[in-house]
C-alpha positions in Angstrom: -30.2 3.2 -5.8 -27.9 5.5 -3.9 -26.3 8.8 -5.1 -23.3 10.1 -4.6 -22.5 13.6 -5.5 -18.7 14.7 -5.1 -18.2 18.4 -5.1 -14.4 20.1 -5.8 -14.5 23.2 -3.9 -11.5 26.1 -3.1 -12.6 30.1 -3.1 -16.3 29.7 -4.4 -17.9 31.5 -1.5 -20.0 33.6 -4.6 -21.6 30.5 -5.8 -21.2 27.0 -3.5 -24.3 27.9 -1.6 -26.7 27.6 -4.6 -24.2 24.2 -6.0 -25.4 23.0 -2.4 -29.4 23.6 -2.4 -29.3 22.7 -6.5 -28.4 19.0 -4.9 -30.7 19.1 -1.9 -33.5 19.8 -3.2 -33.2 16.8 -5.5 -35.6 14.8 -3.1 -33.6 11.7 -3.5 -33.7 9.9 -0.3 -31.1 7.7 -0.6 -28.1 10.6 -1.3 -25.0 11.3 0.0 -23.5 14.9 -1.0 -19.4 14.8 -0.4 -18.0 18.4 -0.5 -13.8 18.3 -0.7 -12.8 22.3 -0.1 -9.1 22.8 -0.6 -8.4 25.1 2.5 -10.4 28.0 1.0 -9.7 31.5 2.3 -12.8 33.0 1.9 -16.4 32.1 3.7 -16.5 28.8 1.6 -15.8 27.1 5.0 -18.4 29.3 6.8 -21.0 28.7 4.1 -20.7 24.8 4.7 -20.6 25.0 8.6 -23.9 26.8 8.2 -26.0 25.1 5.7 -28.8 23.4 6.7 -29.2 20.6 4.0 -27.4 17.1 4.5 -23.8 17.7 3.6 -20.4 15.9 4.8 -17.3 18.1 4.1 -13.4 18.6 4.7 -11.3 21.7 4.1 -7.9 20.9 4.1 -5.3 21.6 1.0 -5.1 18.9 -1.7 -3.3 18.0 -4.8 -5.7 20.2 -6.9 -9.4 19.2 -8.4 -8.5 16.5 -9.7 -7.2 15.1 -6.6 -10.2 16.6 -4.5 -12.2 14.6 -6.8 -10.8 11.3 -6.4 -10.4 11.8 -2.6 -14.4 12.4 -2.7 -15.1 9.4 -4.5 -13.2 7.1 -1.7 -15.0 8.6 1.0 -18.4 7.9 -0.7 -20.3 4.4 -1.4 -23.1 5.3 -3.5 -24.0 3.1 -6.5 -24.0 6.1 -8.9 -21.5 8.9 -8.4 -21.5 12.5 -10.2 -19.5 15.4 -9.6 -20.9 19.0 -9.7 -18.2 21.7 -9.3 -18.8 24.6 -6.3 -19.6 27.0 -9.5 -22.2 24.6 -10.9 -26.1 23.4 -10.2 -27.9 20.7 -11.4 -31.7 21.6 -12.4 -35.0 20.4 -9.8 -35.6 16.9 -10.9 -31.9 15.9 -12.8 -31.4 12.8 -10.0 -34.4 11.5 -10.0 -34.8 11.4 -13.9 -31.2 9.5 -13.9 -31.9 7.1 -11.3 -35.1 6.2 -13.5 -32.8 5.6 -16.6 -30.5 3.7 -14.5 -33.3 1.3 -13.2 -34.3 1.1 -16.9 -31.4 0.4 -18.7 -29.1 -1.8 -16.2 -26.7 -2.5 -19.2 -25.6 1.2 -19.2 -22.4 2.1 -17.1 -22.8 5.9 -17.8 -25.6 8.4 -18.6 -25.3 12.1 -19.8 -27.7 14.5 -20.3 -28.2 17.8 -21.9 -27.3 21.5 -20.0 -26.8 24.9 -20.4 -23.5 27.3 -20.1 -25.2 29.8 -17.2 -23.5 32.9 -16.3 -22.7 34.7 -13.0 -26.3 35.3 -11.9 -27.4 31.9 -12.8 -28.6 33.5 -16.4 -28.7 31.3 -19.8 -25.9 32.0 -21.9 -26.5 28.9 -24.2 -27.1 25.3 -24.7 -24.3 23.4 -24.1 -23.6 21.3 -27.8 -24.5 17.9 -26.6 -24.2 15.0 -29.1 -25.3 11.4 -29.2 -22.7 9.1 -28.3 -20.6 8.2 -31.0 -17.0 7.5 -29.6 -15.2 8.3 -33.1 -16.6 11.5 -32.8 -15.9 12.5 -29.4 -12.1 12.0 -30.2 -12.7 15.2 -32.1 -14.6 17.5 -29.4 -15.9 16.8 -26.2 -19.6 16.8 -26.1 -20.6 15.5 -22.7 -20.8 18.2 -20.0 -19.1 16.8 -17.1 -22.0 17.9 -14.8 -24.5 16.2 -16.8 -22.8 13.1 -16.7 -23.3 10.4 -14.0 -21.6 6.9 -13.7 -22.1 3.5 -11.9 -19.9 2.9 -8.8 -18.3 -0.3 -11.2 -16.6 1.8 -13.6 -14.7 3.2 -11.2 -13.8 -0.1 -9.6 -13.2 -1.3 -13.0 -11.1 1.5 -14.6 -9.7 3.5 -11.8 -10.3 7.2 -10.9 -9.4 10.1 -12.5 -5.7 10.8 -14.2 -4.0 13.5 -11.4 -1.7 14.5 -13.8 -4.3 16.0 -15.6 -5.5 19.4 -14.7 -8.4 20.8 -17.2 -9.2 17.7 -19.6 -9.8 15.3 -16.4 -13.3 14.7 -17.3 -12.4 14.4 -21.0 -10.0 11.8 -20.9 -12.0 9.9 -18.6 -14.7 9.6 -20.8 -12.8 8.5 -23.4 -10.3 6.1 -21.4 -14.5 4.7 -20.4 -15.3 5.0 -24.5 -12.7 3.3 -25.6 -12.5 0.4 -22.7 -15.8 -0.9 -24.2 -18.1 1.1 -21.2 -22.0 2.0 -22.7 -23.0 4.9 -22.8 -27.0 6.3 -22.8 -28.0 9.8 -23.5 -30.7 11.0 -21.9 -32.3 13.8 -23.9 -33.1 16.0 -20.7 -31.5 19.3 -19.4 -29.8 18.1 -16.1 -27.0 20.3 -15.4 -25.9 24.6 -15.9 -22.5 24.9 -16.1 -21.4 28.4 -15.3 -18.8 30.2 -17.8 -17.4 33.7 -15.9 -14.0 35.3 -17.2 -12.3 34.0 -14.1 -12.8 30.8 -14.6 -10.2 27.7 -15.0 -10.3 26.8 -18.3 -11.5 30.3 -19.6 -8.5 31.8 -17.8 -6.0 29.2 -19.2 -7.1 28.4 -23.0 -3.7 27.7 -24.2 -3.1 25.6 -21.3 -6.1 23.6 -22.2 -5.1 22.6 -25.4 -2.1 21.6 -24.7 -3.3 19.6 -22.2 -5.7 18.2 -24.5 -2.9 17.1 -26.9 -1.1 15.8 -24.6 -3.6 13.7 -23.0 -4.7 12.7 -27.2 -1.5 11.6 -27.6 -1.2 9.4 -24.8 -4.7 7.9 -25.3 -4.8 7.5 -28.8 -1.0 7.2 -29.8 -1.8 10.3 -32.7 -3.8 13.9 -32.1 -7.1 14.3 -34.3 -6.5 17.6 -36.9 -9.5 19.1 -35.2 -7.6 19.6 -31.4 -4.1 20.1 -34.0 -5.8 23.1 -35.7 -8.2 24.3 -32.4 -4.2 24.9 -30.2 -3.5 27.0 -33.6 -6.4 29.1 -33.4 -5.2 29.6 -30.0 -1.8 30.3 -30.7 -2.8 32.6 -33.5 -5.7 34.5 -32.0 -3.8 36.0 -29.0 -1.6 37.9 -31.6 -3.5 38.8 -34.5 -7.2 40.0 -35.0 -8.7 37.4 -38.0 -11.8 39.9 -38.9 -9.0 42.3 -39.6 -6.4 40.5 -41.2 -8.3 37.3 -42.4 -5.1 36.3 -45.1 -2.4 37.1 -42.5 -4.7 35.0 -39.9 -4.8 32.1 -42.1 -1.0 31.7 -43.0 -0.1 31.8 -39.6 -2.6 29.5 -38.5 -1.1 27.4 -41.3 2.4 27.7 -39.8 1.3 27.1 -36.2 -0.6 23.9 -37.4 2.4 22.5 -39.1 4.0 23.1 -35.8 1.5 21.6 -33.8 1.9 18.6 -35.8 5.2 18.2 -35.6 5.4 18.4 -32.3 2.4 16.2 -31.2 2.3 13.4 -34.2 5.6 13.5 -35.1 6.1 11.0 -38.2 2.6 10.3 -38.6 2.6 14.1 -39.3 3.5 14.6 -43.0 -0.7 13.7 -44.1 -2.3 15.9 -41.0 0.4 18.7 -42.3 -0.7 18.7 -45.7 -4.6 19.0 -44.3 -4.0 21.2 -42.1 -2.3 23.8 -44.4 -4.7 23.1 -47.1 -7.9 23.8 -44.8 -6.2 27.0 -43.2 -5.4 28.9 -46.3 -8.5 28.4 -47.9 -10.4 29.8 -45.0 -10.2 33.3 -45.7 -11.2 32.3 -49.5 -15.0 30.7 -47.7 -15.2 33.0 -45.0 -13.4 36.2 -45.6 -14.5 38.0 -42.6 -16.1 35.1 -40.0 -14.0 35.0 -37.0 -12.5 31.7 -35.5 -14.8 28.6 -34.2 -13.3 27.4 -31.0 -14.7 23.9 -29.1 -15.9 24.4 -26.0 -13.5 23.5 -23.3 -13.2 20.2 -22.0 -14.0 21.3 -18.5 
């Protein structure tokens, strides 16, 4: 079994060195490590020229992450491919534990595993919330972290690569366009991956973006958005403008208003049931938790 590992890449210079010995020192034999830089302006390029473990790379400007992605998975040929961003490691031992599932289970197209959110200095932050795979749930939050999730070279060649138009829930609608084309999927109850959170980053930096990308990408997949990502954009919406711990009643109207909105926009006629549960849940919120502060899903990415 041969790995492929496809690794996005444009201004990490802080962290791409330690993305690049976390898949080295993998000891898998049989492993090709693809690195697609977007024409960085810092020493990302000088970091690759330098490094000693067995890389191939190209820095020229792309179509985004997305694209870089994609354009990594054509130049590789591996029979299991897995992407790890230039911010992100996998742990000592991750490869060889999925090749072993693999070679166990030969029904199963994809495996994920369990990781960590690790911070700037590579410290635990906390554990990422993984799930078993149930695909109704995962139309309400995403639960597989995309480093910790590895796939056979078929499902590509069988449903295509990633969606380019998509810039933050790439990973997410991929595992559901797999989930809902009938692809297994095994969970292998092992920490595999830390995925580093930092203010700066992508989805961090863009969380109203996200969501909206998220419903429009649930709207396209699934013809209607779940109440869950309806009433997460809200709390989005509402949070940048007013303080819930200190106006818990005010917080919940709004959220109300900007649900019924979201709804509207995203569901259109299927909207008049979601409304109705929407506004019910938001103004009895303050009622069960007076003073609790808003619950947001991870992002997608």
């Amino acid at each position: 079994m041969r790995f492929s590992i496809v690794t996005p890449s444009f201004n990490q210079a802080p962290f791409i060195e330690r993305t690049l010995h976390s898949v080295s020192r993998q000891g898998i034999a049989s492993l090709e490590h693809m690195v697609v830089d977007g024409g960085s302006a810092d020493d990302t390029v000088s970091i690759l020229r330098r490094f000693a473990g067995p890389i191939r790379w190209v820095s020229e400007k792309d179509g985004g992450q997305t694209d870089a992605i994609n354009k990594g998975i054509r130049a590789t040929s591996g029979d299991v491919i897995g992407w790890l961003n230039s911010d992100d490691v996998y742990y000592d031992g991750t490869l060889a534990a999925v090749a072993a599932y693999f070679d166990a289970h030969p029904e199963i197209d994809i495996v994920y595993g369990d990781a960590d959110h690790i911070g700037v200095d590579d410290e635990f932050l906390e554990t990422y919330p993984t799930e078993r795979w149930n695909l109704e749930r995962l139309k309400e939050t995403c639960y597989l972290c995309q480093p910790a999730v590895f796939f056979r070279r078929r499902v590509v060649e069988r449903f295509g690569p990633l969606d380019e138009r998509l810039h933050y829930c790439m990973d997410y609608e991929y595992w559901l366009r797999l989930g809902l084309g009938g692809l297994r999927f095994g969970y292998l109850e092992r920490k595999l991956s830390g995925s580093r959170m930092y203010g700066s980053n992508k989805t961090l930096g863009a969380r109203l973006q996200v969501h909206r990308e998220i419903n429009d990408m649930m709207r396209r997949a699934l013809g209607t958005v779940p109440d869950r990502w309806l009433s997460n954009y809200a709390h989005v919406v509402v949070g940048e403008r007013i303080d819930r711990a200190a106006e818990p009643v005010r917080f919940a109207r709004r959220i109300a208003i900007e649900s019924l909105r979201a709804a509207i926009r995203w569901n259109r006629w299927r909207s008049l049931p979601t409304c109705g549960r929407l506004v019910w849940r938001a103004l009895q919120a303050p009622r069960r938790h007076p003073r609790a502060p808003a619950r947001l899903d991870p992002p997608a990415t």
